[in-house]
N, C-alpha and C positions, 0 to 999 in steps of 0.2 A: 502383430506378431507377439504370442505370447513371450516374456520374459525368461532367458536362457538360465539353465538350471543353477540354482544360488548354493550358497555354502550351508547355510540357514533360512529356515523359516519363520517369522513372527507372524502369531495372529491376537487380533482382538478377538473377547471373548463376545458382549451382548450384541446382540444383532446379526452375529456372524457363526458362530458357533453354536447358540441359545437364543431358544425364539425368546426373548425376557422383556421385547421392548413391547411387545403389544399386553403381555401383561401388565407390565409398567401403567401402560397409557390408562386401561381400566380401572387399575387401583387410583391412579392420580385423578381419572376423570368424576370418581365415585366418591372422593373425598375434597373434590372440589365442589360437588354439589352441598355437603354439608359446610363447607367453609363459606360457602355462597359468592364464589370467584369463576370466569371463565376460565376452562379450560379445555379448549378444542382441539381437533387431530393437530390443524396446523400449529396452535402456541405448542401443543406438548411438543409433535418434532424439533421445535427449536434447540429444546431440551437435549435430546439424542445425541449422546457423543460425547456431554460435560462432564466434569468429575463433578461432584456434591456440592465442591466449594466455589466454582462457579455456579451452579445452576440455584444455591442461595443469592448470591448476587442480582440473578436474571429473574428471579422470585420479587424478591424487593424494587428492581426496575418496572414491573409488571405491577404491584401489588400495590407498594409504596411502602417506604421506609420500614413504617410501624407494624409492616407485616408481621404477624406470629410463625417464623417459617420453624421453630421447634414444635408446635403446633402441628403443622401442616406434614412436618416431617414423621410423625408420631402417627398421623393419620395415614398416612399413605402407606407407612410400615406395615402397619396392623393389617391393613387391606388386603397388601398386597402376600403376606404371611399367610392368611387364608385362603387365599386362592393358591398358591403356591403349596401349601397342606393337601387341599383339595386335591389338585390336578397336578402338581410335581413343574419344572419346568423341562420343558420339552427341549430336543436337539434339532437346530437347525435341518432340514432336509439337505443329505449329504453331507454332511459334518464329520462323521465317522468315517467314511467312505473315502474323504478326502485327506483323514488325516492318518489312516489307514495307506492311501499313497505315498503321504510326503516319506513316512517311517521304513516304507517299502524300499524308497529310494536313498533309504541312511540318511536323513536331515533331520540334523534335531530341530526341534519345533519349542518355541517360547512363547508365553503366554503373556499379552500386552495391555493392561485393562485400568479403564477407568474407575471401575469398581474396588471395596476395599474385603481383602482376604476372605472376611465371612460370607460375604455373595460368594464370593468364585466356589468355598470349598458347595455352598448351597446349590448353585447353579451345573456344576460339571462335577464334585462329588469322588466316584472311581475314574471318574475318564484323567484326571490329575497326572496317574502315573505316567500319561503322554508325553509327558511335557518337561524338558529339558530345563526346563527354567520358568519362571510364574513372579510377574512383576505387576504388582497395585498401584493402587493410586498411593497407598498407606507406605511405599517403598520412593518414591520420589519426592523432590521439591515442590513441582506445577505438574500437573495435569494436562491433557489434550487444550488444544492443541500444539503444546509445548512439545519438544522431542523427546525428554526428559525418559517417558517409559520405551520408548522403544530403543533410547541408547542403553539404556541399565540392562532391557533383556538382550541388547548385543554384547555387552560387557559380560555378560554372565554366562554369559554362551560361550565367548571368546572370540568372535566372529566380528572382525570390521564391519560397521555399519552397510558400507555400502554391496555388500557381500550375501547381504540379506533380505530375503524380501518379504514386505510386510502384505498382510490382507485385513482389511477393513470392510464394514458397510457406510459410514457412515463421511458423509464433510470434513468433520471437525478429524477423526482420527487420522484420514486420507494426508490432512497438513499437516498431524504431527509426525508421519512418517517422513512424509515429504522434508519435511523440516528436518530430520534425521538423516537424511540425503541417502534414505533407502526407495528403490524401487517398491510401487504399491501398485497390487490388483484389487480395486475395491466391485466389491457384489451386493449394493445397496439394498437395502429393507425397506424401511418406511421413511425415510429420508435417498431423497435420488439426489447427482451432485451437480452443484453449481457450476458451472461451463470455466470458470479459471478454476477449477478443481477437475473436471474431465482433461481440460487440456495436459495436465500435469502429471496423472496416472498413467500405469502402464497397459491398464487394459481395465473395461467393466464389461462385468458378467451377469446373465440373469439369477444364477445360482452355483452355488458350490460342483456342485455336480456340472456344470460347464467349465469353472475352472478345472476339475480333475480332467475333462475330455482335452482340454486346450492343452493343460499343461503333459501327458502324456503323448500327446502329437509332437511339442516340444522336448520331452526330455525321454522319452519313450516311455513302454508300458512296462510298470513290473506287478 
């Protein structure tokens, strides 16, 4: 059963709203060849879901100590800048559609992101005005999979946690919600979840556009 109509909406933005993880992987896979380091689908999924300040950490577990991750970081920037010039980043399929729903049905909607401010205005831009509230990584203490950002956009909102329900793609967001003792419907991308992360959700979906179908069954059509 899809989850009965909330007070509020959270969602996370990469992976779920903005296809940005498959660009990601390109740019890191394309400047790991000049670094001369592996980086395959599977190591980068690891990745997926981290704030910055962990995924240095997971660099240097990978790489060792004396890795140059200001280097590394520098290169993937640039990379990923160009292609991002290039080709713009694209919206999720049904991301509008469904957020277009929640608004339908008067829920404000908070934005939950491991990302820091300059992504998000880069990556959604005009679609901003959607959103009730817009909480970074650069607005909390710890990052995913800490609670951290999805308590700050419930505070912000005004909405008890558990009042609210989040949407993820990803493992790692799924437990920070979790951990915020909000109901989550995660819609996975390039990372699918771990079986003690299925058990723990309140529903997965192939895509956004299945959540709108579910949740309009559940809370009706508007």
């Amino acid at each position: 059963m899809f989850p009965p109509r909330p007070t509020a909406l959270i969602c996370d933005m990469d992976g779920l709203l903005v296809d940005s993880e498959r660009l990601e992987r390109r740019a890191w896979q394309a400047a790991a060849v000049e670094h001369g380091i592996d980086m395959s689908d599977e190591r980068f999924a690891t990745f997926v879901g981290h704030p910055a300040d962990e995924g240095e950490r997971m660099l240097r577990g990978y790489y060792g100590a004396e890795f140059d991750v200001l280097a590394w970081r520098e290169s993937c920037h640039r990379r990923l800048r160009a292609i991002m010039d290039l080709e713009g980043v694209p919206l999720r399929p049904g991301a509008l559609e469904w957020l277009a729903f929640v608004a339908g049905h008067g829920l404000p909607i908070a934005l939950a992101t491991s990302s820091g401010p300059e992504l998000v205005r880069d990556r959604l831009g005009s679609h901003l005005g959607t959103f009730a509230a817009v909480v970074t990584r650069a607005d909390v203490a710890r990052g995913k999979p800490h609670p951290d950002l999805y308590l700050e956009a419930a505070r912000r909102l005004g909405v008890p946690p558990d009042e609210c329900l989040a949407l993820e793609d990803s493992p790692t967001g799924a437990r920070a919600a979790i951990a915020a003792r909000m109901p989550v419907v995660l819609v996975p991308d390039l990372v699918h979840p771990t079986p003690e992360v299925a058990e723990r959700v309140a529903g997965i979906y192939p895509s956004l556009d299945a959540v709108r179908e579910a949740a309009a069954r559940a809370w009706g059509s508007r």
